[in-house]
C-alpha positions, 0 to 999 in steps of 0.5 A: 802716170802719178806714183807715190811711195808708202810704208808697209810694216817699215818696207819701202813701197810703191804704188801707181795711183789710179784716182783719188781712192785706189792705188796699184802697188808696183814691185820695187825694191829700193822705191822709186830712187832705184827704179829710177837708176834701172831705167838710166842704166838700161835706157829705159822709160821710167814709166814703162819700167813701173808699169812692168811691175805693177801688180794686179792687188789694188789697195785703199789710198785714204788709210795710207794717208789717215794711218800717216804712211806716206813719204815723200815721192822719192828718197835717197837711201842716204839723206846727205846725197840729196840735195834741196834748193830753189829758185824765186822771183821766176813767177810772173806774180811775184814781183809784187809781194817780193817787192812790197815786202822788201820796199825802201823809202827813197827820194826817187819813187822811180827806183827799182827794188833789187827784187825787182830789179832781178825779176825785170831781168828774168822777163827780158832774158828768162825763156832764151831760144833753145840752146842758149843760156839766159839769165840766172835767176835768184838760187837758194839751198834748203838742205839735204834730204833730211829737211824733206818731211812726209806728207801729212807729218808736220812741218816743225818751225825752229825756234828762232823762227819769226813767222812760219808760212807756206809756200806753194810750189812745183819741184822738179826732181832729178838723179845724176846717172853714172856719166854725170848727167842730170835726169829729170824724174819727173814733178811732185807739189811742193810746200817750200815753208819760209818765215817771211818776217825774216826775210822782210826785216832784210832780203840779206836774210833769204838763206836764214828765212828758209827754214831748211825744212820742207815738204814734198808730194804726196804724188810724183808726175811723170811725163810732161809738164803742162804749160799752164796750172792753177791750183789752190793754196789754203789753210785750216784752223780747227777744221776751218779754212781761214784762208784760201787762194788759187795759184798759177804756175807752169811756163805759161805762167813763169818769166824763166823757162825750167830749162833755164832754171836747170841749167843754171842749177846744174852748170856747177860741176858739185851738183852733177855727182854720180847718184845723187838726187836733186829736189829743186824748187821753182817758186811761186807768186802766193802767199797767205803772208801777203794777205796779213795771215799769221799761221799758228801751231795746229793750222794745216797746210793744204796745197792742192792741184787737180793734175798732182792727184791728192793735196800735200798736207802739212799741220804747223809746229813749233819747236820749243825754245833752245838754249844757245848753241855750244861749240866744242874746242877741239885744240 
């Protein structure tokens, strides 16, 4: 099942897509975050949950997408109980970017990058047995539920940023029930957005190269993950694509299992909260950076995957330049 959350005159909707032109709204009050929550409290499928509510009304998919009424697959109600964070260097590709990226000049041409030294240690420790916990992979926070944009609405570099690139991703989508404990949604396409230049000046940099905004969807995957996944990441300029590259993800395809992400997301009792929602980020091994593409203002980002429905799309902006900062004394 692909769900997706729309705006109807500012009510929150959801729909249950049933291909690439009709959606099926479902009765929801609260969207899917609130479904959600019923399914945990009362031991319910979400799936089943949604399909009790779906109604017979079929309504057009593109004009939600041409008339920008999409959100992202799930919302808080409150943004600051949703967090943003994600994992990198879990990809089997990704060494090699990182690692050109953050390469030194050293006498011994033997030594490892501290990329990919952490990449090593994910292959060896990445997929433990069951039960057992295995290596820590690299974590990063992007922000809070305000850094989420829509899909189609665009994706606003700060000013300070170097470079804006995209980044392709899957995100895993969680809610704490009452008790504490993490539930798994389900998976949404995401497009993780960090200015490289930044991070290559220094890795000490990555929190800063995050840019805090990001997007998200347009469709939610409930059920299981496939283990193998091959999409495409492109860029348009001008109604061209001027770049284009496919994409692998899936376990088949990472050196950490997702259950050794998660656990390792959340061990810290700060990220079990009651309620909250988590967007998590589980990297990748493409970038149109790595192939010496600069994007521009107006260049669309388009993230794409067959078994995720519709492509996530995002046009570039950048924001103009700020004066510095003032800090108020309050003393």
């Amino acid at each position: 099942m692909r769900v997706i959350q729309y705006v109807v005159a500012g009510r929150l909707c959801v729909g249950v897509v049933q291909d690439h032109d009709w959606v099926f709204p479902a009765m929801a009050e609260g969207g899917v975050y609130a479904l959600a929550l019923e399914a945990i409290t009362h031991s319910r499928s979400l799936r089943e949950l949604i399909s009790e509510r779906v109604t017979d009304e079929r309504i057009a998919y593109q004009p939600l997408i041409d008339e920008k009424r999409l959100l992202p697959p799930i919302t808080h109600p409150d943004s600051a109980h949703c967090l943003v964070t994600g994992t990198g260097l879990t990809h089997l590709g990704s060494a090699d970017t990182r690692s050109a990226m953050h390469a030194k000049v050293t006498a011994d041409a033997a030594e490892l990058t501290d990329s990919m030294r952490m990449f090593k240690l994910g292959v060896e420790q990445g997929k433990p047995p069951a039960g057992q916990v295995g290596a820590q992979p690299e974590w990063f926070y992007k922000g809070d539920g305000s850094s989420i944009v829509a899909p189609e609405q665009p994706l606003k570099a700060p000013c300070f940023a170097e470079d804006a690139g995209e980044e392709p991703e899957l995100a895993g989508l969680y809610i704490n029930g009452p008790d504490g404990t993490p539930w798994r949604v389900g998976y949404a396409l995401g497009n993780e957005f960090s200015d490289h230049v930044t991070e290559r000046f220094n890795y000490l940099w990555l929190a800063h190269s995050k840019l805090r905004v990001c997007s998200l969807g347009p469709e939610l995957l409930l059920g299981e993950l496939p283990e193998h996944l091959e999409g495409v990441s492109r860029i348009r300029r001008n109604h061209s694509v001027i770049w284009e590259k496919s994409f692998l993800t899936g376990e088949a395809n990472m050196a950490h299992t997702l259950a050794n992400l998660e656990q390792h997301h959340f061990k810290y009792a700060q990220f079990r909260r009651p309620g909250d929602l988590h967007v998590h980020f589980f990297g990748t091994a493409t970038l149109s950076f790595a192939d010496g593409i600069k994007a521009q203002a107006g260049d669309v980002f388009e993230i794409e995957l067959n078994q995720f429905g519709r492509p996530l799309r995002n046009p570039l902006q950048f924001e103009s330049e700020q004066p510095v900062q003032a800090i108020a004394d309050l003393a």
